[in-house]
N, C-alpha and C positions, 0 to 999 in steps of 0.2 A: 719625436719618435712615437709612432704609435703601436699600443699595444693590443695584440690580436689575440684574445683565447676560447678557444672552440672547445666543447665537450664532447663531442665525439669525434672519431678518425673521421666520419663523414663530412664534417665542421672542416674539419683541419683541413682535409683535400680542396675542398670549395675557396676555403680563406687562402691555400695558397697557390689556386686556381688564377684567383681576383687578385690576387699580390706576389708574383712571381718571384718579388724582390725580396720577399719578406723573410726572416732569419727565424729557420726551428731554434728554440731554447727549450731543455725540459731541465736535465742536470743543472746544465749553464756555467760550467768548470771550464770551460774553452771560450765559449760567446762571452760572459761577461769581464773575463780576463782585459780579452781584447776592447772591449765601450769602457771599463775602467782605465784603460791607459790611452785611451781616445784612440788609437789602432780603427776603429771601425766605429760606424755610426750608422747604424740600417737606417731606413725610414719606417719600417715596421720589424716589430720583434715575434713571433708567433709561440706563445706557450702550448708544450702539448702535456703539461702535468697533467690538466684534468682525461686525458686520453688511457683509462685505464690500461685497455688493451695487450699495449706497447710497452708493460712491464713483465706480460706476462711471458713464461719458453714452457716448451711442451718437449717431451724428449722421446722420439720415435725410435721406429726398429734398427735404422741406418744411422739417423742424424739427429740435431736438436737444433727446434727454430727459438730461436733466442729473440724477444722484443728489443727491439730497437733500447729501451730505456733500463732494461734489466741492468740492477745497479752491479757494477763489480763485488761486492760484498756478497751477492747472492750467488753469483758465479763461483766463488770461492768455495762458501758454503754448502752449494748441492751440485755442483757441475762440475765436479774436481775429477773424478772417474771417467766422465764420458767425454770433455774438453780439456785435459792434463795442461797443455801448452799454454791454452788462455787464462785458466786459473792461476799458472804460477806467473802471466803476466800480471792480471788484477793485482796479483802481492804486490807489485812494485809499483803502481801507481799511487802521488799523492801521500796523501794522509789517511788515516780513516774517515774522515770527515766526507774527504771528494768519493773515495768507496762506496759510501751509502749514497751519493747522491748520482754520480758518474754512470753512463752506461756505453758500452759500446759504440752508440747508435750513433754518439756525440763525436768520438774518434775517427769514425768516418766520414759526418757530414764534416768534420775541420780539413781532415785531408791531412796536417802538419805528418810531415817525415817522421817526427818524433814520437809520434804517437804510442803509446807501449802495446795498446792491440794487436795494432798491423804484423808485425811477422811472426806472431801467431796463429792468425786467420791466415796467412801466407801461406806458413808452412802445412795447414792442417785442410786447404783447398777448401775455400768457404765460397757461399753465395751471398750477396746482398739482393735482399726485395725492397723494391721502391714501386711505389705506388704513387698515380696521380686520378683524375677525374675519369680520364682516358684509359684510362686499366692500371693493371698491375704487370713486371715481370722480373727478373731474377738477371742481376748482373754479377758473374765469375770476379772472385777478388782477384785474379791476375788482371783482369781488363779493366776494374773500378777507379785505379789511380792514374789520373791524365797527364798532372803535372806539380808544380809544388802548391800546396794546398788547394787543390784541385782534384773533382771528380767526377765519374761517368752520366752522374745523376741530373737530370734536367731541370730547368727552372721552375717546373711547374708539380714534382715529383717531390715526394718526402719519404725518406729510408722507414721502411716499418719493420723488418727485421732481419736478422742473418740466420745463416744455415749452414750448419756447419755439421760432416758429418763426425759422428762416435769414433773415437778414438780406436783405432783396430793395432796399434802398439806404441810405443813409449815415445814421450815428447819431452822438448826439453825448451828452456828459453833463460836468457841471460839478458843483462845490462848494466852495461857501463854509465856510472852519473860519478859525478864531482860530491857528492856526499851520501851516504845510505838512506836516504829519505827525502820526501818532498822535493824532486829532482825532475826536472828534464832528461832524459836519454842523452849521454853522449854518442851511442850507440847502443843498438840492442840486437839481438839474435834470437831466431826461433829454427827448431829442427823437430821435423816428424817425423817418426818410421813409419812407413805402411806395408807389412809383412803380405798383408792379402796381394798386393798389387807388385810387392816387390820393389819399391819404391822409395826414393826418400827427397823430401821440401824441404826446402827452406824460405825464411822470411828476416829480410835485415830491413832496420829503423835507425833510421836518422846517419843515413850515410851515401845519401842520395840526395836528388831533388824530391823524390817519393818514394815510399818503399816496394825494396826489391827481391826477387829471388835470384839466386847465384845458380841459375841454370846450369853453367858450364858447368860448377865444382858438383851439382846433383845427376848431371848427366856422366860425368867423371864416376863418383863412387855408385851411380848405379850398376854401372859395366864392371866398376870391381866388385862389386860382393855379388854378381853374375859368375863372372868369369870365377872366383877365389870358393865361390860355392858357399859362401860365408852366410846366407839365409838357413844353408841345410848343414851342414857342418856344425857351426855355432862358436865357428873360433874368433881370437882376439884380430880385431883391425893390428892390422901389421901398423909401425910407425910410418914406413913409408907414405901408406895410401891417407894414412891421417895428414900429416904435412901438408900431399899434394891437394886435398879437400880443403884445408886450412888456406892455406894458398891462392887455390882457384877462387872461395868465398872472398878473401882479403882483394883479388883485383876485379872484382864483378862489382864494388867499391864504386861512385863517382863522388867523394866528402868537398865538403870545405873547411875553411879555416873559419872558425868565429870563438864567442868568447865561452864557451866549452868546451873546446877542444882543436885542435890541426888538423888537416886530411890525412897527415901521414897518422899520427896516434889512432884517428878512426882505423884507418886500416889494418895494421898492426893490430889494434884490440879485438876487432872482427877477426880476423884469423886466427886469434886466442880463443873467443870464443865458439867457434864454428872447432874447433879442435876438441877442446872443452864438452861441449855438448855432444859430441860426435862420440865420445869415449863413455859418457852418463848414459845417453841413450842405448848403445849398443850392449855393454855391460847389460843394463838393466832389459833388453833384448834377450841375450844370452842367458843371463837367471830364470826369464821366463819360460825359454825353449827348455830346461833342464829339469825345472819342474812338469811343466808338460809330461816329457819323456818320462821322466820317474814315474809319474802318475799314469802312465802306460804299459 
């Protein structure tokens, strides 16, 4: 195995220009998992530590471009207001240890279902930029996941950063693991409000081949808090319309059985949570709308 490391992004494009094959490592909380239990064996490993760059995020009027390597640690600590969803994902990943070191950028170049990002970035309609010698351009995270551990990203391309925009109302995210810590996802959930657009996402993990959005149950309770006037009103989701969102989330489902969990418990737990989060977010929705108005 040989190892490749370039000191700048410019390095880094050309090396994996000339080595197509070659595996990004910066964190290395996913890549070296898999060469420790022999799982995988690149012929070349490509460090982009010395790639300052790619740690850096900038937080614009709309959005914040997040470097690819931006450790979860830092998300937590300065991006908690503007990415709500993804910060209280970071909570749950790992240890502190993989926290400092772990970045986004790593979640995506794995693809794994499990990943705690993804239905965060899901719910909160994010972009990935990947970049090769050939240019740069921006792929929708609904299109980025092709298959299981598989993505949109081309042999010759390396993720440089996400874009995600600013939180315009309250987010929420959840997971189920086999112990409070240092866990794989038995399943996880992410749910966004977006008051401006009237709209709400979701993002489910590790209950799939890749993760997904529950289209149906989003296009389901868009039409109810349409139709119920529940963006201007400000009233409580009725039990019903929660159920049937809980529901539609729980069969937009495709799990398996392995040694985490059953299809049926994923599902089932997704519907817990997709209910769960549905009733956090919107509360905390409705607190907001009420201050507003007082403040009016």
């Amino acid at each position: 195995m040989d190892f490749l490391r370039p000191a700048s992004w410019e390095e880094a494009l050309a090396a994996k220009a000339e080595h197509p094959t070659a595996v990004p490592i910066a964190g290395g909380t996913d890549v070296m998992v898999e060469i420790n239990f022999d799982h995988r064996r690149p012929e070349y490993l490509l460090d982009l530590n010395r790639v300052g760059e790619l740690t850096d995020w900038e937080v614009g009027e709309d959005s914040v471009r997040l470097g690819a390597s931006v450790p979860y640690t830092h998300i937590m600590e300065h991006l908690r207001g503007e990415l709500p969803g993804l910060a209280l994902a970071s909570h749950t990943v790992a240890s502190p240890q993989i926290r400092n070191r772990g970045g986004v950028g790593g979640n995506l170049g794995t693809a794994s279902p499990a990943g705690d990002a993804h239905p965060a970035l899901l719910a909160a309609g994010a972009e990935v930029e990947v970049e090769s010698v050939r240019g740069s351009r921006r792929i929708p995270i609904d299109e980025f996941y092709t298959g299981v551990k598989r993505n949109a990203v081309a042999a010759d391309e390396l993720i440089r950063a996400v874009h995600v925009k600013k939180a315009d109302g309250p987010q929420q995210y959840s997971k189920v693991g086999t112990r409070n810590a240092m866990v794989i996802a038995v399943c996880a959930f992410g749910l966004a409000l977006h008051p401006e657009t009237r709209t709400v996402r979701t993002g489910i993990g590790s209950a799939a081949p890749t993760p997904v959005r529950a289209k149906a149950a989003e296009e389901f309770l868009n039409a109810a808090l349409e139709e119920g006037g529940f963006w201007d009103n400000g009233k409580i989701i009725t039990p019903s319309v929660a159920k049937q969102f809980a529901d539609l989330c729980a069969a937009s489902c495709n799990p398996i059985d392995d040694v985490r969990g059953t299809a049926s418990y994923r599902r089932h737990a997704v519907g817990i949570m997709a209910r769960r989060t549905l009733t956090w977010t919107w509360e905390s929705y409705r607190g907001t709308a009420a201050t507003t108005e007082g403040a009016a």
